[in-house]
LODREN-757658 format. One line per 8 residues: number of its first residue (from 1); for each residue x, y, z of N, C-alpha, C. Coordinates in Angstrom, 3 decimals. Layout:
N
NUM> X:Y:Z:X:Y:Z:X:Y:Z ~ ...
REM end
This chain:
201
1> 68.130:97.512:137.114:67.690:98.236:138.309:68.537:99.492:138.501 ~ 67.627:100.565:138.470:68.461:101.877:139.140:68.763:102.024:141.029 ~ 69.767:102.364:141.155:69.650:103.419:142.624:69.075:104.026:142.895 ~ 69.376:104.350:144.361:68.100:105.771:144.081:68.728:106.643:144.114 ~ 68.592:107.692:144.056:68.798:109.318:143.569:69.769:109.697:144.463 ~ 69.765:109.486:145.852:70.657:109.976:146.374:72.164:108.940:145.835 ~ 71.911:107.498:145.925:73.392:106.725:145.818:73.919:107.530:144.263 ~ 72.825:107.265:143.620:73.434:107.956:142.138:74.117:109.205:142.268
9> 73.948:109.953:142.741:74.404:111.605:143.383:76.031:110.842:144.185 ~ 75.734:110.447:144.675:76.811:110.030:145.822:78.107:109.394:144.702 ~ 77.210:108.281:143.756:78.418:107.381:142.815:78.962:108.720:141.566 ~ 78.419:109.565:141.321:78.431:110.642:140.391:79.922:111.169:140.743 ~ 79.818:111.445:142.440:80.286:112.229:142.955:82.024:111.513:143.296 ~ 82.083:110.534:143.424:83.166:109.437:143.770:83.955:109.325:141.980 ~ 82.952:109.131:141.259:83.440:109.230:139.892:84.478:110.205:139.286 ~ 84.109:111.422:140.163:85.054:112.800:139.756:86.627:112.733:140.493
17> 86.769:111.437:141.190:88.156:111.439:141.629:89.009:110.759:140.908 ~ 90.594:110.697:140.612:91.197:110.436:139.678:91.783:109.194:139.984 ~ 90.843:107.891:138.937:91.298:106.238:139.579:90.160:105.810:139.939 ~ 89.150:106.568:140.137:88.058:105.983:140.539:86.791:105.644:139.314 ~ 86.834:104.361:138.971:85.618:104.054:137.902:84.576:103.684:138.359 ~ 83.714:103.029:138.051:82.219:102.671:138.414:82.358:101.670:139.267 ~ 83.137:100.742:139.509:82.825:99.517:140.267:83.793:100.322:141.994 ~ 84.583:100.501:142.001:85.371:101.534:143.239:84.533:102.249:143.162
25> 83.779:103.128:142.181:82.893:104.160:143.271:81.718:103.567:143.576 ~ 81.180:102.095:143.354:80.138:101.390:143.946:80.699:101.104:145.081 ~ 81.852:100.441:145.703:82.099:99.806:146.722:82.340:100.893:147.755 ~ 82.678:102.409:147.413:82.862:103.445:148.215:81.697:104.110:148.814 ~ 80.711:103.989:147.920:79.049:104.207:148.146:78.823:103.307:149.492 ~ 79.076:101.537:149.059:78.439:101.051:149.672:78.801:101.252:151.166 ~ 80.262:101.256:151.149:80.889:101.748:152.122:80.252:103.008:153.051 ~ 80.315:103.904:152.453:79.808:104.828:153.354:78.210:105.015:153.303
33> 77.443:103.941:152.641:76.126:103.820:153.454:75.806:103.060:154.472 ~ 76.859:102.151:154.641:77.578:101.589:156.502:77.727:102.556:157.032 ~ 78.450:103.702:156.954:78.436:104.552:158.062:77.391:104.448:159.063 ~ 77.780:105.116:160.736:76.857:105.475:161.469:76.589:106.819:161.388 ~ 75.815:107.670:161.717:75.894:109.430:161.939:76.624:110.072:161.861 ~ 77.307:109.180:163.237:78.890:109.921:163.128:79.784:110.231:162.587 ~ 80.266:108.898:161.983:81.012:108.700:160.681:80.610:109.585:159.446 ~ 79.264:109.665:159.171:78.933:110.391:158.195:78.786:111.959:158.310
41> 78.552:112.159:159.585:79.292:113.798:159.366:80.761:114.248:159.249 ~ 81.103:113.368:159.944:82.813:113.359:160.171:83.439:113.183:158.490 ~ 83.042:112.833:157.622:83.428:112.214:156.395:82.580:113.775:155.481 ~ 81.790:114.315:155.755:81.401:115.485:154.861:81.764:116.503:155.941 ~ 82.108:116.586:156.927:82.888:117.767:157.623:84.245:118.132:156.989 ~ 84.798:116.608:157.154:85.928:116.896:156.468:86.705:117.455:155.080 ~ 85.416:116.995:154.615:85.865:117.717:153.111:84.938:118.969:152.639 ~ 84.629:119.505:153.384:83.834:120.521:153.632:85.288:121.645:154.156
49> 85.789:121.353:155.520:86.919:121.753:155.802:88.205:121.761:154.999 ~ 88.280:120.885:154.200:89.490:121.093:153.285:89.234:122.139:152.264 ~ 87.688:122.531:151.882:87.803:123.261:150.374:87.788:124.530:151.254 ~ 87.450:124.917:153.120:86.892:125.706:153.081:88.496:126.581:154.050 ~ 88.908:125.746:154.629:90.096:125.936:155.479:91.868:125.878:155.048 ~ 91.785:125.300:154.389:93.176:125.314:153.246:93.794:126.340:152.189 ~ 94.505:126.741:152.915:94.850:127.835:151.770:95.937:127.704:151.648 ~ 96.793:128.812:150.888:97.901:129.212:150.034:99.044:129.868:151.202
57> 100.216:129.193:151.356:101.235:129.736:152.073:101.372:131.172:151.251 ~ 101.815:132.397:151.603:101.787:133.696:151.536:103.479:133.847:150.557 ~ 104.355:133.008:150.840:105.779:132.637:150.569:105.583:132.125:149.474 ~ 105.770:130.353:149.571:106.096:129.378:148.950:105.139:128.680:148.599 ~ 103.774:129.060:148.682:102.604:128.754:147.774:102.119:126.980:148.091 ~ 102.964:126.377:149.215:102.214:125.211:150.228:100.887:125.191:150.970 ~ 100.249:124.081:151.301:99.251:124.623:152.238:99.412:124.968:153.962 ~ 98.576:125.665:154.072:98.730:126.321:155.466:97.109:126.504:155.694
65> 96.801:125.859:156.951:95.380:126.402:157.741:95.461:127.522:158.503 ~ 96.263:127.224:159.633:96.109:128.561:160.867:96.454:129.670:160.526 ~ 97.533:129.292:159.455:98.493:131.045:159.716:98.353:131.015:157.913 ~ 98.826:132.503:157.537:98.925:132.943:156.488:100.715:132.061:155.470 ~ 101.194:131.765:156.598:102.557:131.532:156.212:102.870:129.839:156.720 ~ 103.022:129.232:155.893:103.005:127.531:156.114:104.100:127.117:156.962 ~ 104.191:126.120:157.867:104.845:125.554:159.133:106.919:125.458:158.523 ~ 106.599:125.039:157.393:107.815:125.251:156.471:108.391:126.695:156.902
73> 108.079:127.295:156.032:108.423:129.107:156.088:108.582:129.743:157.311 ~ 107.908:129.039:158.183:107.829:129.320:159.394:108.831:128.901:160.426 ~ 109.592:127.807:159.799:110.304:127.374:161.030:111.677:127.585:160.832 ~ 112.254:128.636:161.634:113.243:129.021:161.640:114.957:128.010:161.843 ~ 114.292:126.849:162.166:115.476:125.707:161.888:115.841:125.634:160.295 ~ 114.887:125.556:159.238:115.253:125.660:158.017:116.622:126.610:157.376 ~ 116.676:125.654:156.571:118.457:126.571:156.003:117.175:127.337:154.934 ~ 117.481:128.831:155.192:116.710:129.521:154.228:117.585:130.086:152.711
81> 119.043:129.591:152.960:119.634:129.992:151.665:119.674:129.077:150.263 ~ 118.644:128.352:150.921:118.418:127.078:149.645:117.088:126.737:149.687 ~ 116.657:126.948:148.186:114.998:126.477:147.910:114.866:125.721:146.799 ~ 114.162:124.876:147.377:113.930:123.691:146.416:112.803:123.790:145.619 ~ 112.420:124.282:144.151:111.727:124.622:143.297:110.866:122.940:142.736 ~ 109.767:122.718:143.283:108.769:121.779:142.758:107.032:122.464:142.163 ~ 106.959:121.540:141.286:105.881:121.878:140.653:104.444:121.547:141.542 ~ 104.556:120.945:142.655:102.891:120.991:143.459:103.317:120.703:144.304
89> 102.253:121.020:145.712:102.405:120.447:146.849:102.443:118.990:147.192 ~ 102.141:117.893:146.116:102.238:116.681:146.087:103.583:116.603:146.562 ~ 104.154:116.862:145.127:106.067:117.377:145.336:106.979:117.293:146.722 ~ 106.140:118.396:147.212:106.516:119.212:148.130:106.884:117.752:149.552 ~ 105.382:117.442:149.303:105.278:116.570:150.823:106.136:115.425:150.491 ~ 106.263:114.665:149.392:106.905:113.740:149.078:108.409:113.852:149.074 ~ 109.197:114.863:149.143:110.641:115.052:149.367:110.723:115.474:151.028 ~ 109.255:116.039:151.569:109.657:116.083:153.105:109.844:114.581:153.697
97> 108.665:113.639:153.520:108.998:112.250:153.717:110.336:111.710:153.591 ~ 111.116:111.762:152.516:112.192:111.334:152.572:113.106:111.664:153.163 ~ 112.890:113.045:154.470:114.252:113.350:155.393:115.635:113.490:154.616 ~ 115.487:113.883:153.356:116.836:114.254:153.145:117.272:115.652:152.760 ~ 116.041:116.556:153.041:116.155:118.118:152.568:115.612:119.194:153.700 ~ 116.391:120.034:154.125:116.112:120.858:155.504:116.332:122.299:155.082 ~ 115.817:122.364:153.788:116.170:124.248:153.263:114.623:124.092:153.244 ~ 114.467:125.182:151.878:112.675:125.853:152.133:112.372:125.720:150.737
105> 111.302:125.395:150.506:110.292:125.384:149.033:109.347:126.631:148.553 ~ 109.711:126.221:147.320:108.358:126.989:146.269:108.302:126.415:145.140 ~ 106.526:126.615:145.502:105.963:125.266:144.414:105.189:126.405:143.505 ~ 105.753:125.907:142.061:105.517:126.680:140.338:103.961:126.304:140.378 ~ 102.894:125.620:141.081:101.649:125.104:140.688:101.448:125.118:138.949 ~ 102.503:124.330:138.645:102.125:123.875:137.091:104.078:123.873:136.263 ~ 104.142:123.276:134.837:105.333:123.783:134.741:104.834:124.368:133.349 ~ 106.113:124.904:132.439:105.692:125.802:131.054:105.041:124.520:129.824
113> 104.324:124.659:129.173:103.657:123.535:128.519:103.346:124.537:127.608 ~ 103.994:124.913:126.319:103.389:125.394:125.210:102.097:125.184:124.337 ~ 101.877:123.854:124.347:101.104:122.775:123.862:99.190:122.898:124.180 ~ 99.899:123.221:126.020:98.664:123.198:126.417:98.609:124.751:126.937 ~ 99.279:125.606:126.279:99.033:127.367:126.377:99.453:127.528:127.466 ~ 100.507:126.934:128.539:100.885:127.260:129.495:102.109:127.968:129.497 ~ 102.089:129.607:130.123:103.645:130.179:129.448:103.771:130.567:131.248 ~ 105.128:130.852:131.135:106.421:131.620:131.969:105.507:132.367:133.265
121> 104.348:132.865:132.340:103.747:134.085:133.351:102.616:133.424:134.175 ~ 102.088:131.900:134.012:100.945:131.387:134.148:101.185:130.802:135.540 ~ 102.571:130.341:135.550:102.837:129.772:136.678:103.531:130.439:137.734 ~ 104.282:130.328:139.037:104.989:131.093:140.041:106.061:131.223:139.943 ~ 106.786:131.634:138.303:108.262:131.659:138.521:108.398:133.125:138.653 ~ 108.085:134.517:138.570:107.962:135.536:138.790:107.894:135.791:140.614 ~ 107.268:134.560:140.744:107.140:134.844:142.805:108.436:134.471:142.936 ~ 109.054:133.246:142.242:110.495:132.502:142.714:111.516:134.043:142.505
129> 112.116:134.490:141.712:112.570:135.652:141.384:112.421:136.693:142.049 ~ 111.664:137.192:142.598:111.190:137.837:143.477:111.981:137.466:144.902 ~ 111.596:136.610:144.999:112.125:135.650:146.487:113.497:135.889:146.707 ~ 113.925:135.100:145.578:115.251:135.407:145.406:116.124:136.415:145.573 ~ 115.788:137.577:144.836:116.371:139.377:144.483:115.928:139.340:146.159 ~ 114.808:139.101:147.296:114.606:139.674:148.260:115.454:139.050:149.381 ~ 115.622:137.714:148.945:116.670:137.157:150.190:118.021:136.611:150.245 ~ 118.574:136.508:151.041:119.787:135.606:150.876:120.234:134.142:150.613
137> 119.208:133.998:149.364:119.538:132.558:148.691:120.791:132.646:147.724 ~ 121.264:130.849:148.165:122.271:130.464:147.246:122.390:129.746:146.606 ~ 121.533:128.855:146.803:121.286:127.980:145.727:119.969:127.569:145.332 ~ 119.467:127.230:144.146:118.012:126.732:143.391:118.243:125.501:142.855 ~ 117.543:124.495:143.876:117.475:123.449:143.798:115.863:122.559:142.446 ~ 116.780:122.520:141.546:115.466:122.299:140.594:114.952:120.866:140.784 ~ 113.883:120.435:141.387:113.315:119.054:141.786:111.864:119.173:140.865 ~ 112.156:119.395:139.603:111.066:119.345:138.190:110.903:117.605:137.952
145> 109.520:117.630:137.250:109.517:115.627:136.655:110.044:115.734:135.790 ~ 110.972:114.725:135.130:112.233:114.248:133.955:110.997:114.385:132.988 ~ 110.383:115.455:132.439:109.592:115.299:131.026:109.622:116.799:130.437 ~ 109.546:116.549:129.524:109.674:117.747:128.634:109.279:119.398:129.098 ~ 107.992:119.070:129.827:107.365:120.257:130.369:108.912:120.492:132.014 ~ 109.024:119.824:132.289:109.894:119.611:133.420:110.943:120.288:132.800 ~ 112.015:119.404:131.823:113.032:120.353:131.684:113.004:121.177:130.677 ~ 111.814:121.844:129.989:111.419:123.047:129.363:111.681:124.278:130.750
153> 110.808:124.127:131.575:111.066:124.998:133.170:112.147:124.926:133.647 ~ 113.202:123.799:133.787:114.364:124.026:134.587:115.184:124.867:133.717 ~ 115.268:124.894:132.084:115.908:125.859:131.708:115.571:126.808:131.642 ~ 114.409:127.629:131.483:114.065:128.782:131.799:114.428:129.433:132.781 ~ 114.124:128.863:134.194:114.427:129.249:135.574:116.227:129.630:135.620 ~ 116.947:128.324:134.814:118.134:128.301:135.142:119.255:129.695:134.512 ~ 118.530:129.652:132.993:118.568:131.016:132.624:118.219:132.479:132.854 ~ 117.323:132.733:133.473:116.752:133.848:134.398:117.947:133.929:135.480
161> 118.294:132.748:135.683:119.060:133.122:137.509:120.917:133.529:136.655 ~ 120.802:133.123:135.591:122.576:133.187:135.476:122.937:134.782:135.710 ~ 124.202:134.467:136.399:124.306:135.851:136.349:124.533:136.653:137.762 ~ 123.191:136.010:138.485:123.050:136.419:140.049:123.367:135.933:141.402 ~ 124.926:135.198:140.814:125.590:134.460:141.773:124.654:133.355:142.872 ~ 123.361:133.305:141.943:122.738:132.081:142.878:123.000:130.531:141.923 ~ 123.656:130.010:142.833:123.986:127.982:141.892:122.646:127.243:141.786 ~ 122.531:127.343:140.855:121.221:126.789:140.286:121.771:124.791:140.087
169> 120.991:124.391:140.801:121.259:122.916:140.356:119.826:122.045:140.321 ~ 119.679:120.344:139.953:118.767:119.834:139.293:118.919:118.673:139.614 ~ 118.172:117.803:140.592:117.915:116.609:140.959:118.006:115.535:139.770 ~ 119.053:114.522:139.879:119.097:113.801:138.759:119.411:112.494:139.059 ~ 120.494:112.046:139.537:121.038:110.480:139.723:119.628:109.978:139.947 ~ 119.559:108.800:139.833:118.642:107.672:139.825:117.241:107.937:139.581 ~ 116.465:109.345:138.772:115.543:109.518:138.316:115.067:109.439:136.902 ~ 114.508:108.434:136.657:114.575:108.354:135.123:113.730:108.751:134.132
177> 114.183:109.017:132.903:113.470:110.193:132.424:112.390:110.308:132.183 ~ 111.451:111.197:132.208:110.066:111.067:132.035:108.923:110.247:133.424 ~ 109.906:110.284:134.231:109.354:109.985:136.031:108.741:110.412:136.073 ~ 107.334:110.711:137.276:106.611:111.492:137.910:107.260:111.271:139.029 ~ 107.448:112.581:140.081:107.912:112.326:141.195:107.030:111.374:142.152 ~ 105.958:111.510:141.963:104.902:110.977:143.240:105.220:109.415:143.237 ~ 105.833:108.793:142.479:105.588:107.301:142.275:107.102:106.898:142.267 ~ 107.951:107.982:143.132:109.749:107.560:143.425:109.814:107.327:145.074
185> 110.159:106.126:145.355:110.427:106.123:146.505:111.279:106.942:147.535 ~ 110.969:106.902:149.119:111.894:107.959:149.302:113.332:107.829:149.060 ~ 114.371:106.630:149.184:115.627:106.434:149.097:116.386:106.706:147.253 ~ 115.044:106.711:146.587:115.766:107.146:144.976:115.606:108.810:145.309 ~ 114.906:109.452:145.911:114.771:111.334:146.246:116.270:111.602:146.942 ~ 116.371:110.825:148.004:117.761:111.248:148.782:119.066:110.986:148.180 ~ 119.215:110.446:146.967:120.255:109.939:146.110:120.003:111.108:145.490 ~ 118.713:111.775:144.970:118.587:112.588:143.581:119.147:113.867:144.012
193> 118.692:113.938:145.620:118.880:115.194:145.802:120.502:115.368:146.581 ~ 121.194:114.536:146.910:122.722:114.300:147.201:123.417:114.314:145.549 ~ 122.809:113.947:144.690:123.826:113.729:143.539:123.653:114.701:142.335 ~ 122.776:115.758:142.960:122.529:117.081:141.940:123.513:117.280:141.110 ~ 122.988:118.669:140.052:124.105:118.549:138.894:123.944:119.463:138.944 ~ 124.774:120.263:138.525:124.765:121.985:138.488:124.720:122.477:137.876 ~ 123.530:123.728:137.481:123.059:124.041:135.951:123.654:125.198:135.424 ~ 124.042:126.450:136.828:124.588:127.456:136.565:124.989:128.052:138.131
201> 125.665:128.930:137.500:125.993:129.914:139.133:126.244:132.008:139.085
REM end
C-alpha cells in the first residue's frame, strides 16, 4: 500500500534531516497528521521563519534576528579582549551553556579540509584577522574539534597571529582526540577551556 501524495511529500521531506530514516520519519508524519490547525500552522510558520528571519551576525558570523549584530557582540558586559574561535554556531551555543566563557566569538563556518577542497580563503579566517588588527584583542582562544581538519586550522590561525602580541591558545584537557564538540558535556568544556595550552604569543 502507498500513501497518499501529500504524506509521501511530507515523509520525503522529514527524510532530508540528519538521523532521520524511514520508520522516524513515519512516526513524525503520523505525528503531525494529529495536529489541530493550529498546531499545523504554528509548525510550518516556524520553519518558514527560521529560513526567512535568521541571519548572519555582521561581527562574529552567529545568528541574529532583530538586529544586524548578534545579542553576543552586543552586550557590552562581554570581555571583548578575548575571542573564542569555533567552527559553527552549534559550537558557539554549546560553550554558552556551559557558563564558563564571558569574552566574544567567531565562528570559521567550516575548518581547512584539503581533501574536500576546502582552503584558508573558503572559510572566516580572513574576517578573524581583520577583527583582530581592528581591536583590542589578547588572546585567541582556539575551541576547534580534536581532528585533523581541527588541528590543520588551529595551526594555521596560530601561525598567522605569531608575532602580533595576541596569545593564541587551544582548548585541550579532557577532550579527546578526534571529539566532536556537540556530544561533550558541559563540565568536560569548562575544564577544556580553564586548562588551555598556549600555542603562541
Amino acid at each position: 500500500m502507498k500513501y497518499p501524495k501529500s504524506f509521501e511529500e511530507l515523509l520525503d521531506c522529514f527524510k532530508m534531516l540528519p538521523g532521520i530514516g524511514e520508520k522516524n520519519a513515519e512516526r513524525l508524519c503520523f505525528a503531525v497528521l494529529h495536529f489541530n490547525e493550529e498546531q499545523a500552522k504554528k509548525f510550518s510558520d516556524s520553519i518558514m521563519n527560521v529560513k526567512t528571519k535568521i541571519k548572519k551576525c555582521n561581527i562574529c558570523n552567529n545568528y541574529t534576528e532583530d538586529s544586524e549584530i548578534c545579542e553576543i557582540c552586543s552586550d557590552s558586559s562581554r570581555d571583548n579582549t578575548t575571542i573564542c574561535v569555533v567552527e559553527s554556531v552549534k559550537d558557539l551555543i554549546l560553550l554558552e551553556k556551559s557558563n564558563a566563557y564571558k569574552g566574544i566569538y567567531h565562528v570559521l563556518e567550516g575548518l581547512i579540509s584539503p581533501l574536500e577542497g576546502i582552503n584558508p580563503e573558503d572559510i572566516k579566517i580572513n574576517q578573524l584577522i581583520n577583527r583582530i588588527k581592528d581591536g583590542n584583542v589578547k588572546e585567541v582562544i582556539l575551541a576547534l574539534n580534536m581532528t585533523m581538519e581541527g588541528e590543520t586550522t588551529s595551526l594555521y590561525i596560530s601561525k598567522l597571529l605569531q608575532g602580533t602580541g595576541v596569545s593564541v591558545t587551544k582548548i585541550a584537557a579532557g577532550i579527546p582526540v578526534a571529539a566532536d564538540m556537540e556530544y561533550l558535556d558541559s563540565l568536560t568544556i569548562q575544564r577544556a577551556l580553564e586548562g588551555r595550552n598556549k600555542l603562541s604569543d
